[in-house]
N, C-alpha and C positions, 0 to 999 in steps of 0.2 A: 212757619212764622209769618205773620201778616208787617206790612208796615208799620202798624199800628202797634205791633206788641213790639217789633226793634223798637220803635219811638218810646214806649214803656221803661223797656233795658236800659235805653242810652238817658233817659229819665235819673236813674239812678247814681251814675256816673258821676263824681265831682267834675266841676271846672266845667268847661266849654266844651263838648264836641257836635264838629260839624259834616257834613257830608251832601254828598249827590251825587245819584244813578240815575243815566240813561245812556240812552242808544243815542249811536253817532247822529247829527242833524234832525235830532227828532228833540221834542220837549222832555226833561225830566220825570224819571218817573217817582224819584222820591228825593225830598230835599231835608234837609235839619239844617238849620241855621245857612245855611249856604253861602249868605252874602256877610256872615263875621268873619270880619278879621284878626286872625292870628300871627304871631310870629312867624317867619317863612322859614328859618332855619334851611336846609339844604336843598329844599322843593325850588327855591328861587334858579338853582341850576340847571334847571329846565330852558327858562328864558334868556340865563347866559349860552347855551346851547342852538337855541334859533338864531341869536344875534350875529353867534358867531358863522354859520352858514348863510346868513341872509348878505351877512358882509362879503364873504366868499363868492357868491352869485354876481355879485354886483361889481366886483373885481378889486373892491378894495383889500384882501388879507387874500391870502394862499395860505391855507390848512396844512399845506404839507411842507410848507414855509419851515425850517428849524427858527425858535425862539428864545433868546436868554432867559434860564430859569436863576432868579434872583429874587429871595426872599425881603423884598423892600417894596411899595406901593405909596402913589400917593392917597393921602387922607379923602372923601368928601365933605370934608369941614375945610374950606378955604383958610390958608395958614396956620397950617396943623402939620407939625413933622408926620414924616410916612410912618408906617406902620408895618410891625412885621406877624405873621404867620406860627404860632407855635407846633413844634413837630407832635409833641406830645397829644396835641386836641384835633392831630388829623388821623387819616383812615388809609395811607397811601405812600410805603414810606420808598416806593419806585421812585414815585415823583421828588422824593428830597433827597434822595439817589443822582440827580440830575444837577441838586443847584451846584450852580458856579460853571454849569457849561448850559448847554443847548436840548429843546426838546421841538419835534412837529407839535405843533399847535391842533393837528387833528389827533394826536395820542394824548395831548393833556384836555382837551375835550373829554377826548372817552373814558380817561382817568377821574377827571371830577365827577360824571356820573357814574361809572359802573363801582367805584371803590369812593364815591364823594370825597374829592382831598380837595380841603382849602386851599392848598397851595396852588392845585393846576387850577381852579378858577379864578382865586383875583388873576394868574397871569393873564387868564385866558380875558377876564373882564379889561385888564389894562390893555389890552390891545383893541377893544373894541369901543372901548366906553361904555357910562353910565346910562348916555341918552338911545344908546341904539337897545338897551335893555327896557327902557320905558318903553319906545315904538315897538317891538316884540309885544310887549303886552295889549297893548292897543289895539295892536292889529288883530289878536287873537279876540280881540271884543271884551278884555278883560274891564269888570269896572271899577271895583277898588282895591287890586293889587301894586305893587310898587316896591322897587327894589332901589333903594337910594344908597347905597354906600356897600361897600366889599365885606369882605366875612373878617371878625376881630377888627374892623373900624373901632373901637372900643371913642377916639373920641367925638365921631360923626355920631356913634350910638347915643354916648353922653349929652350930646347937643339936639336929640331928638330926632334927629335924622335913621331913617329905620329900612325893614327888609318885610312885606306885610304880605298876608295870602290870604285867599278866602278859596274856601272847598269849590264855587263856580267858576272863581275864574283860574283854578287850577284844570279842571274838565274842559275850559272855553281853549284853554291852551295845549291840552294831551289830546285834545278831543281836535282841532284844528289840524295836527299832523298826519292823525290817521287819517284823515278826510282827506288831506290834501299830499298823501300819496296814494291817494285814488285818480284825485282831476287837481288843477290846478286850483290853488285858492292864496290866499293874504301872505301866508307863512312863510313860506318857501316852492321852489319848485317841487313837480311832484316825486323827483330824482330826491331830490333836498330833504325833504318830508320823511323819506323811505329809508334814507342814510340816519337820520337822527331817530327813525323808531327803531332800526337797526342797533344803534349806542343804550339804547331803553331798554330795547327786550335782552341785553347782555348783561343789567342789573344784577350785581352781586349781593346786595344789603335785601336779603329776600324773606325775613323777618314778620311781617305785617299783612301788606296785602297779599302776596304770593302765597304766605301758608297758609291762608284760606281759601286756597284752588287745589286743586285734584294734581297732583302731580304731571309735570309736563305740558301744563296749560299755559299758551301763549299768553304773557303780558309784559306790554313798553308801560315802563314806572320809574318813577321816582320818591323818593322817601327823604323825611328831614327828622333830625331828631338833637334838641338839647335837653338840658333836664328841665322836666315841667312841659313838655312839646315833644309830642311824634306826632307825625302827618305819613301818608298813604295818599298818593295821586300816581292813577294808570287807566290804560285801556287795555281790555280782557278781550279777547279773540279766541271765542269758545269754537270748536267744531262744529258741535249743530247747533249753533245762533248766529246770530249775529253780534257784531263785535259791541260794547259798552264802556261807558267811562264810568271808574267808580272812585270818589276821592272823598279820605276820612280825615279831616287836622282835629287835632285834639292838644287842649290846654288843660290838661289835670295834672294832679300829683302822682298818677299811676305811671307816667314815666318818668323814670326812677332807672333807664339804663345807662346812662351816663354820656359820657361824649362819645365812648366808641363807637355804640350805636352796635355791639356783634353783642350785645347779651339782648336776648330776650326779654321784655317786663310785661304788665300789667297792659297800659298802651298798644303793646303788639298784640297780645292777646284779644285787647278787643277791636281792632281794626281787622283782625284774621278772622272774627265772631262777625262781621259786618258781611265783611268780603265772603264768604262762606255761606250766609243767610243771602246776598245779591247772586250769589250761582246760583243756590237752590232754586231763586224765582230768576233764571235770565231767558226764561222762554217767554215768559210773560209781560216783561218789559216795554213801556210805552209806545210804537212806532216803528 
């Protein structure tokens, strides 16, 4: 299958899908919409993820600091009663195993990405803030992503205040850590870098991009999924290649699996059809 005929398939496809493949520090080798932006659903956990080790580096938080887990956040709507968390629409019921006592802040790190729970990330967000989540993006070179308010902000949502992603600067961000636990670079140390694709490649929601890899194929990912939105952003570390970033978001009706995000739909399927068609050609790959 040529670029050109994926571009045909995803042609067909209601709604928006977007994507980009390439190889680490090299230019793209294939794009579809790349710089639209979609909903960010649970991919923005990625950037609460650097913030919270960039803070860590810099001496402000200790990861293995214990943290009140308490289901209550403030709004990002100034004058807005806080908001809480429903157990129901999360993925992680360890973490709501914990409120009303203490958890490290480096297990509910690993918590929001490897099982995605709303819960351990606003904690994790409230402790770092909203603006160390902007600077995260920036520095990865992101250009119109943006995470402005916690997960069920329902009334920062209502006020237009949002959670946005685009397929590039999902890559500018998964694609930065692998890099820079190689050499030093923007992100984090190359220690830093190495521990949070560490948290990535332990991804349990393996759905999407993972089932269009050969079994046992290294990949640091993350996945977002509401209805109407599944997204796929990783880097793939093949054996005989070199390593790639491949990230699918898609806005159709095809997803259709709900909040849990463990059934399989339509969505999955073709983000595994994607991921699966980028293996076939990863020798070939730009650079």
């Amino acid at each position: 299958m040529t670029w050109e005929d994926l571009d045909a398939h995803l042609d067909k496809v209601p709604g928006t899908v977007s994507a980009y493949v390439g190889r680490l520090g090299a230019p793209p080798t294939w794009t579809r919409h790349a710089d639209a932006t979609h909903y960010a659903a649970s991919t923005m956990k990625v950037a609460v993820l650097v913030a919270l080790h960039r803070a860590a580096e810099a001496g402000r938080l200790d990861l293995d600091a214990p943290v009140p887990v308490r289901n209550s956040f403030d709004s990002a709507l100034p004058g807005t009663p806080r908001f809480t968390n429903a157990r129901s629409y999360d993925n992680d019921d360890a973490v709501w195993a914990r409120v009303g006592g203490e958890a490290p802040l480096r297990w509910l790190a690993e918590r929001m990405i490897v099982r995605s729970s709303n819960l351990a990330t606003n904690l994790c967000i409230g402790q770092v803030g909203l603006p160390a989540l902007t600077e995260a993006w920036t520095l990865a070179g992101a250009r119109h992503s943006v995470t402005g308010r916690g997960i069920e902000d329902f009334a920062a949502r209502d006020a237009g205040i949002d959670n946005l992603v685009t397929a590039a600067d999902l890559a500018a961000l998964l694609g930065g850590l692998a890099l820079g636990a190689r050499q030093p670079g923007p992100l984090a140390s190359p220690a830093g870098c190495a521990a949070m694709l560490d948290v990535l490649f332990a991804q349990e929601h393996r759905e999407d991009l993972a089932a269009g890899l050969p079994e046992g194929t290294r990949i640091a990912h993350k996945n977002g999924w509401v209805r109407g939105i599944r997204h796929g952003a990783g880097v793939v570390f093949p054996e005989d290649a070199p390593p790639y970033a491949v990230v699918v978001c898609t806005t159709t009706d095809l997803a259709d699996g709900g909040p849990s995000g463990e059934e399989e739909d339509d969505a999955c399927r073709l983000i595994a059809h994607v991921s699966a068609a980028v293996w076939a050609a990863r020798h070939d790959l730009a650079g």
